[in-house]
N, C-alpha and C positions, 0 to 999 in steps of 0.2 A: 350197752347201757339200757335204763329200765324207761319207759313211760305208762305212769298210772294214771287209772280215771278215780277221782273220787266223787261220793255223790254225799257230802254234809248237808245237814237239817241247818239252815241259816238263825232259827227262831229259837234253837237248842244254844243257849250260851253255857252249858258246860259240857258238851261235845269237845272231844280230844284228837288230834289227826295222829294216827299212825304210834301213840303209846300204847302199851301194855292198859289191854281192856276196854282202848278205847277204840274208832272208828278205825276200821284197814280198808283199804283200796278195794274196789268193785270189780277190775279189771287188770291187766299191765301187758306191757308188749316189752318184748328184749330185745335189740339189735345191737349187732359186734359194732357201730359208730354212735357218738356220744349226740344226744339232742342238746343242741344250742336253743331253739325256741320253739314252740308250740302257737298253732292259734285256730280259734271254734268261730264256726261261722258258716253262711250257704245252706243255713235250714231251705228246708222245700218239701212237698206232699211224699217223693220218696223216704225221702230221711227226715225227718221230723226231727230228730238229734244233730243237725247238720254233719257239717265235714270236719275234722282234725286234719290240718296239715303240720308239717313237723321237718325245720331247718334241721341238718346234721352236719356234724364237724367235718363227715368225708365230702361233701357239697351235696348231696343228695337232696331232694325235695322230696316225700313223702306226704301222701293224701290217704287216712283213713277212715271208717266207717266207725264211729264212737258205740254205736249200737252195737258190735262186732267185736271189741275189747273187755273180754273175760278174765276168770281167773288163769285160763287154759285159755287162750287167745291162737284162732287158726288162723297165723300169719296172712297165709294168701287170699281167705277170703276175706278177712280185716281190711286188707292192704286194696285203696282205688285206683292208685297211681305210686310207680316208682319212676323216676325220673332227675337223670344226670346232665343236665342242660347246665347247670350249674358246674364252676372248674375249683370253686374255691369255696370253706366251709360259710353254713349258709345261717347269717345272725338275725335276721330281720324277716317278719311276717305279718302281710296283715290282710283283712279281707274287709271288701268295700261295702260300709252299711246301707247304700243306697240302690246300688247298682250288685248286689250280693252271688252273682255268678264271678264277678273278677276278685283276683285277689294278688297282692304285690311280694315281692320277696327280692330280696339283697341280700350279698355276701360283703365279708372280712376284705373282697379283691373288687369292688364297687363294681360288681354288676348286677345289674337292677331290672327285673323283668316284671312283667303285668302279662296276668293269667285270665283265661275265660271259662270257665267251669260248665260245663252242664251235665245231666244225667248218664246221658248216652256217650258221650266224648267230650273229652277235656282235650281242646287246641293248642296251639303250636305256642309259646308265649312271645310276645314284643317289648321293645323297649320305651321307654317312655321319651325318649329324644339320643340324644349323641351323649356319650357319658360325661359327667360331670367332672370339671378338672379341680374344684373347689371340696368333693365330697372327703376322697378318699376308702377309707373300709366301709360299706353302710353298716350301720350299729340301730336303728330304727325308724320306722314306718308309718305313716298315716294318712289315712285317706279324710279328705274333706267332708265333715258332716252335715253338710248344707248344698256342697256343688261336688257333682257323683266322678267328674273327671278334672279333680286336683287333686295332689297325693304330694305329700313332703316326707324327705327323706331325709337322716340325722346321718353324720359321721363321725370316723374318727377323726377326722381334720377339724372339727369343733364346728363344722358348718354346718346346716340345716338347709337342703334348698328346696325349693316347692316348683313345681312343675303344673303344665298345663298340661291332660292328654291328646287334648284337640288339637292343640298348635304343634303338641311332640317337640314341645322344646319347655326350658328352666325359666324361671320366670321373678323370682328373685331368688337369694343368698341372704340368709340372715347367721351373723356371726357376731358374740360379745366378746366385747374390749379390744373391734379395729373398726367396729361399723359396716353394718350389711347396705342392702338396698338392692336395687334392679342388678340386674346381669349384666357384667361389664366392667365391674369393678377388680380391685387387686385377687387373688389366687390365696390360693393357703401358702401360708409360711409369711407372708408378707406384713407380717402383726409387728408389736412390739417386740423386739428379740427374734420374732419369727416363732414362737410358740407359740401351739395350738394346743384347746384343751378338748378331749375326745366327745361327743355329743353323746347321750347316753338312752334319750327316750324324746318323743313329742307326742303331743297330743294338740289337736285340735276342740276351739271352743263348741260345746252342742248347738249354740242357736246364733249362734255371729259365724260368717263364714271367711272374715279379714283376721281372726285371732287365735294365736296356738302359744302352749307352752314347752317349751323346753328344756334339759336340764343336761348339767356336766355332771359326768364320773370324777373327775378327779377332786382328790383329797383338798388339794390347794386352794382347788374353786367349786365348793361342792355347793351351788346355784341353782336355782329354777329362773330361767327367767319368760316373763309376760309380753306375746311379741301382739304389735296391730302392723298386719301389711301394710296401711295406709301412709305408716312411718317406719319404716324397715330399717332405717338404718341405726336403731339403736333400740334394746329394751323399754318396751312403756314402764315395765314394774319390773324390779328383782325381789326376788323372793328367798331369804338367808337363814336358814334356821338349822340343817344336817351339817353334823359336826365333820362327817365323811363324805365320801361320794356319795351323789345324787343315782338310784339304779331305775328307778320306775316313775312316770308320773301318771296320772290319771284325772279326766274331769268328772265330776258325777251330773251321769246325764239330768237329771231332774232336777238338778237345783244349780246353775252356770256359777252361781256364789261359793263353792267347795269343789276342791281340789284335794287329793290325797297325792302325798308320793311315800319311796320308801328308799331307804340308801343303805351305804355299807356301815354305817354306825349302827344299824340295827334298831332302825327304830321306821313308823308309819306317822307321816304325819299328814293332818287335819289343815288345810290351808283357808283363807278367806282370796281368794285372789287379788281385790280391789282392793283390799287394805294391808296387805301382806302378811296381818295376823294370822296366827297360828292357834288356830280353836283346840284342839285337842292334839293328843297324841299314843302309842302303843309302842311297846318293849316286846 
């Protein structure tokens, strides 16, 4: 499977990706295992392009040098790390914006490690407490953009739980339509019917360090919803607009009033958070 770099002109609104005549990829790299996720991050005076790391279906973790991915891409000196620590394929990546040497990664089989990166050697990685018996497959990642060791993690059990790294242990569970809150409460399965709906992205708020949002893949519940730690056990706001599954959410950092996401109805939408309205949207 292929990973391209592209580099679009943001300010160019009739820029084309990858049609006939229009903008083609800068780079690509081909490996015989499929990428599940990508993620940019760990700039520093060596690499000023930061680091590419890259989840793969076989469980691989891959770290490469962005500057390094051409048309003609020389694998091995592209490549800063290959590494099988991982047993099971690897969906979830993210690297901490405060603390920008660490960076987390999860698999489909909920193992969950925290990385230390540095220029000269990249360390052995740890876990962030005893694995979670609430997560199940981790399906997304996030680190706290206000406090540099809290990191919440999405599943396919519909759970969301956030961890402390200091204490190395979980710290609450938030899950809609059975009620989350501190640690200690019922397990997955234990909802209405015992379904659970699979967790699909979070994101944590830029400038509150008690507030993330969440969102479900599934068709049936295709959701974002509006968490404040302060009150965990149940949604502050839901947010209902994707006629399909929910696949991506996003905050924009500079303005905590907008929110993007995008799902499998094929469309991007324009969020208000506070008011649940729906500013805009893309096809």
């Amino acid at each position: 499977m292929s990973d391209e770099i592209w580099s679009p002109d943001s300010h160019d609104r009739g820029f084309t990706l990858g049609a006939e005549g229009g903008l083609g990829p800068e780079g690509n790299v081909t490996l015989s295992s499929r990428f599940n996720r990508l993620a940019l991050g760990y700039t520093n005076p060596d690499r000023p392009l930061g680091v590419l790391a890259a989840g793969l279906e076989s469980g691989q973790l891959e770290l490469w040098n962005p500057a390094q991915i051409t048309d003609i891409t020389d694998v091995p000196s592209a490549r800063l790390l290959q590494n099988t620590t991982h047993t099971g394929p690897v969906r979830a990546l993210h690297f901490n914006p405060l603390r920008t040497p660490l960076f987390a990664s999860g698999t489909v089989g909920g193992e969950l490690y925290i990385w230390y990166l540095n220029c000269k050697k990249h360390s052995t990685p740890y876990t962030p407490g005893t694995r979670s018996q609430r997560l199940g497959g981790i399906s997304a990642l996030g680190w706290n953009a206000q406090v540099a060791h809290v990191l919440a993690s999405s599943g396919l059990s519909g759970y969301t739980v956030v961890w402390d790294l200091r204490g190395k242990r979980e710290v609450v569970a938030l899950q809609y339509g059975d009620g989350g809150g501190p640690v200690g409460g019922p397990g997955p399965g234990s909802g209405a019917g015992g379904v659970r709906k699979g967790a699909s992205d979070v994101a944590w708020h830029p400038e509150n360090a008690m507030r993330l949002i969440t969102a479900l893949e599934d068709h049936s519940q295709s959701v974002i919803m509006l968490w404040d730690l302060r009150n965990a056990r149940a949604p502050e706001r839901i947010l209902q607009g994707h006629e399909r599954g929910v696949l991506s959410v996003s905050w924009y950092p500079q303005d905590p009033e907008l929110v993007m996401s995008c799902g499998k109805d094929c469309r991007t939408l324009v969020w208000n958070p506070s008011s649940g309205e729906i500013l805009d949207q893309m096809r």
